[in-house]
N, C-alpha and C positions, 0 to 999 in steps of 0.2 A: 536736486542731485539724487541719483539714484543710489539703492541701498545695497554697498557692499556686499552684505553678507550674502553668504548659499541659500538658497530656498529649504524650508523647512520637508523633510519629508511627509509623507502622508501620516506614518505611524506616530514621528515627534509631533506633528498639527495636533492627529488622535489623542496622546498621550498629554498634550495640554489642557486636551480639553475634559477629557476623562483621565486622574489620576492613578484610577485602578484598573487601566485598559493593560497593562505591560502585565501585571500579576495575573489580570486573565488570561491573556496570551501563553505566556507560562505555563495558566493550570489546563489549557486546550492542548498543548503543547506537549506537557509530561502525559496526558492522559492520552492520546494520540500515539504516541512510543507507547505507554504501553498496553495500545492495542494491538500496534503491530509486535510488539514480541511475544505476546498470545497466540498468536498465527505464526510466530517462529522466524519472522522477517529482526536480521539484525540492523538493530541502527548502532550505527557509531558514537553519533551526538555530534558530529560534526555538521550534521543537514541540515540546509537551510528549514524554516517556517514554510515554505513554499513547497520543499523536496518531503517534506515530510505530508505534507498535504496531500502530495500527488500518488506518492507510495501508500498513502491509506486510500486514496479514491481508486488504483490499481488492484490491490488487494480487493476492496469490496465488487470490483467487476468481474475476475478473477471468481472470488466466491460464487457472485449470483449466477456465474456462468456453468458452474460446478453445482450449485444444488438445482438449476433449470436443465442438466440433463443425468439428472437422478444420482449425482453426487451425493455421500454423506460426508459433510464438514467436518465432522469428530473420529471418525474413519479414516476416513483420507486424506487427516492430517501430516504436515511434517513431521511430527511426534509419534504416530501411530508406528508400530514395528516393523505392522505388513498391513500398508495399506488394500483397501479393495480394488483402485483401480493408478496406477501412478500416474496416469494421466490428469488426474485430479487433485495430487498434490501439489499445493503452491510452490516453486521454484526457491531453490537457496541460494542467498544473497552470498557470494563469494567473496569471505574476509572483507578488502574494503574497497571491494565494487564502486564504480563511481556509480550513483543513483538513477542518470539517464542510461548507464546500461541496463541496471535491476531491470527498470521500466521498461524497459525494448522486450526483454525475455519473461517478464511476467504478459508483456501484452500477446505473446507468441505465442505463450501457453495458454490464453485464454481464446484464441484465434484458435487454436489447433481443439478445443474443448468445442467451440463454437460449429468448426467444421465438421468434427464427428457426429454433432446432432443432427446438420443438416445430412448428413452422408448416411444416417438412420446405424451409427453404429454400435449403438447400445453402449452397454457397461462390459469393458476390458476385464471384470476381475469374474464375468459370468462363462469367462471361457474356460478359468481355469482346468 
């Protein structure tokens, strides 16, 4: 006779088998938020483990595309006043954006950072 119940997920399997797997997940988890509101990206707390993963692996594409064409990260933060080039500012998360949009405009921004280097367009803030 086959067994009723639901198959166990992958994380309750994990979580059997490693009792301190969910506390790490947690401390990945809170640490992760707050990397990304160092960079100025608001989380809710509503985001999945997943949404939040994707939004830091965005960010860090985002960045490296920004300091691979002579961005400074501390400059041309979303914090900075006047940054040096706005093009290199990371995109602000609108109140409570659904997450796949965040993604779509942070990927736009990094696209459009991408295209300037190929285009040889140097740094926007050298024009002033």
């Amino acid at each position: 006779m086959a067994d009723a119940r639901q198959p166990e997920s992958y994380e309750e399997h994990e979580e059997a088998l490693d009792p301190h797997r969910r506390e790490e997940r947690l401390r990945v988890r809170q640490e992760t938020i707050a990397h990304l509101e160092s960079r100025g990206v608001q989380v809710t707390g509503a985001e999945s483990d997943g949404e939040i993963g994707d939004l830091e692996d965005a960010v860090e594409r985002f960045e490296h595309e920004v300091d691979a064409h002579g961005g400074d990260l501390f400059v041309d933060s979303g914090t900075a006043r006047e940054p040096d080039d706005p093009m290199f500012v990371l995109p602000k998360r609108q109140g409570h954006e659904p997450v796949a949009e965040y993604l779509g405009r942070i990927d736009e921004a990094t696209m459009r950072v991408q295209r300037r280097g190929r285009e040889g367009g140097g740094r926007a803030g050298t024009h002033r």
